[in-house]
Each structure stands twice: as C-alpha cells, then as structure tokens.
C-alpha positions in Angstrom: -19.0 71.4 -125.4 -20.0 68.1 -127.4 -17.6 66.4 -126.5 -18.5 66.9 -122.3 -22.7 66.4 -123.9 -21.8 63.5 -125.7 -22.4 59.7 -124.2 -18.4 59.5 -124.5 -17.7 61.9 -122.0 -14.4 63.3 -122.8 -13.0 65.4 -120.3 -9.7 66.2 -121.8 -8.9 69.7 -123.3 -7.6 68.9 -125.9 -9.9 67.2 -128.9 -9.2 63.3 -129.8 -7.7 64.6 -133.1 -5.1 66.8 -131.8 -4.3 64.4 -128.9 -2.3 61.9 -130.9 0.5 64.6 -132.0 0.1 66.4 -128.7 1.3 63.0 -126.9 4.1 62.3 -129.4 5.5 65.9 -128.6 5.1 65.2 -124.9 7.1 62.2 -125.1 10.0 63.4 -127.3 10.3 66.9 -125.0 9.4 64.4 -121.9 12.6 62.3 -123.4 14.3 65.6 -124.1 14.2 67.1 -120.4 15.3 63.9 -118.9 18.8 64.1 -121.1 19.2 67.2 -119.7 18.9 66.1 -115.9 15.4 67.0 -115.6 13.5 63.7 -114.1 10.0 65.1 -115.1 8.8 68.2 -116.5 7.9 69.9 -113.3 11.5 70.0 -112.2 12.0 72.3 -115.4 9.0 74.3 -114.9 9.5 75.2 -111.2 6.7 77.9 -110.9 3.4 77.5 -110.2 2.4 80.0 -112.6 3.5 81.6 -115.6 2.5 84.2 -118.4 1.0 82.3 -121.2 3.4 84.0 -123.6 6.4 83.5 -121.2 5.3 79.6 -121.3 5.3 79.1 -125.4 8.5 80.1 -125.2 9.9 78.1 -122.4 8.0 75.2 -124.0 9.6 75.7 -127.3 12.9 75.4 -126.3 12.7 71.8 -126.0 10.9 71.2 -129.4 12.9 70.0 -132.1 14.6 71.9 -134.0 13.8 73.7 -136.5 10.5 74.0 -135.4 7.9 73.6 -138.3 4.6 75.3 -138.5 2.9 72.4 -137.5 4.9 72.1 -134.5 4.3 75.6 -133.1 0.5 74.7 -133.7 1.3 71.9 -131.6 2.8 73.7 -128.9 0.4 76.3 -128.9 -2.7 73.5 -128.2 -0.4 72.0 -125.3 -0.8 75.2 -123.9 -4.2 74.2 -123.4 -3.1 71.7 -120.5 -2.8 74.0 -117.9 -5.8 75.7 -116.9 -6.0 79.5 -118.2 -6.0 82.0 -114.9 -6.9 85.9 -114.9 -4.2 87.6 -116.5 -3.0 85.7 -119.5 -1.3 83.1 -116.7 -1.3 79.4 -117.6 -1.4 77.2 -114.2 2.2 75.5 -114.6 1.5 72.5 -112.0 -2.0 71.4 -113.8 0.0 72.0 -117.4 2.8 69.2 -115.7 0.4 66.8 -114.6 -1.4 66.6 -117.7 1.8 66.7 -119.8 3.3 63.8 -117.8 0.3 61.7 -118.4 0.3 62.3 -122.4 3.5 61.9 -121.9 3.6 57.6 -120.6 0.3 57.1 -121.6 -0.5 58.6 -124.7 -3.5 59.9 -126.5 -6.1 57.8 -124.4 -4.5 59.7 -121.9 -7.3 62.0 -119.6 -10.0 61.4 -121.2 -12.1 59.9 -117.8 -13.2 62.9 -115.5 -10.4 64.0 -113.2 -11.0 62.8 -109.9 
C-alpha cells in the first residue's frame, strides 16, 4: 500500500526492487519465445485464464536452464502480473500485457496508473 500512498505513485505490482530482475527475465523468455516462432508472449499463452500453479509451470519452461533458486523466486513474483481471479486462476491476457511492456521497456516499465 505505500507505494500507491506515497507522492510517487507507483502503480505496478511488482516493487521497484524486484522490477529490475523481473524485466531482465522478461526480455530473455521474451527473446526466448520469439526463437521458437512465437512473436509475443500471448501467442504462447493462448488462454485467457489459467490455474496459477498450471502457469509457474508453463512459465518456467522458458527460464534458463537450470533454473536457480533465485530464478524460481523470480518467476514466482512475475506471477504477480496477471491479476489473481477466484479460484487460484491468474488472468493470462493482463499477465501478457504487462510482461510485454517489462519486456521492451524495462523496469520503469508500468509504473504510471494504467489508463
């Protein structure tokens, strides 16, 4: 909550300090997914809603390998891009849009109120 009280006004859901490595892992899987024929990461994730634990593991899969500790931490706050529904489901096309702009613009990424 400080950081929607404060005077900066940081909308995003995930915390400046966590942002940083969240956008470097959106870029390498963004990178990642586009070897494989994807041109963004809501042609991979073509639902509009998935189980939360169903979604970790789909996400994982384009980590790098092995994943590390801190990566799986990682993964885990990207989760936090999507917006949590009723019944442990993450929404998959909110996840995408916020992924993509991490993603090309980094951590300053999102952090104005969404429109």
């Amino acid at each position: 909550l400080e950081r929607f009280e404060s005077d900066r006004k940081d909308f995003h859901p995930l915390n400046p300090r966590e942002r940083s490595t969240a956008a470097d892992m959106c870029r390498y899987m963004d990178q990642r997914l586009q070897a494989l024929g994807f041109p963004s990461v809501s042609n991979a994730f073509e639902v509009e809603v998935m189980r939360a634990d169903q979604f970790l593991d789909q996400l994982q899969l384009y980590m790098p390998k092995p994943i590390r500790p801190e990566d799986l931490k990682v993964s885990e706050n990207l989760l936090r891009l999507g917006r949590p529904l009723s019944g442990g489901g993450i929404d998959v096309v909110e996840f995408c849009e916020r992924f993509e702009l991490l993603a090309r613009n980094g951590a300053a990424a999102g952090s104005a109120p969404p429109a």
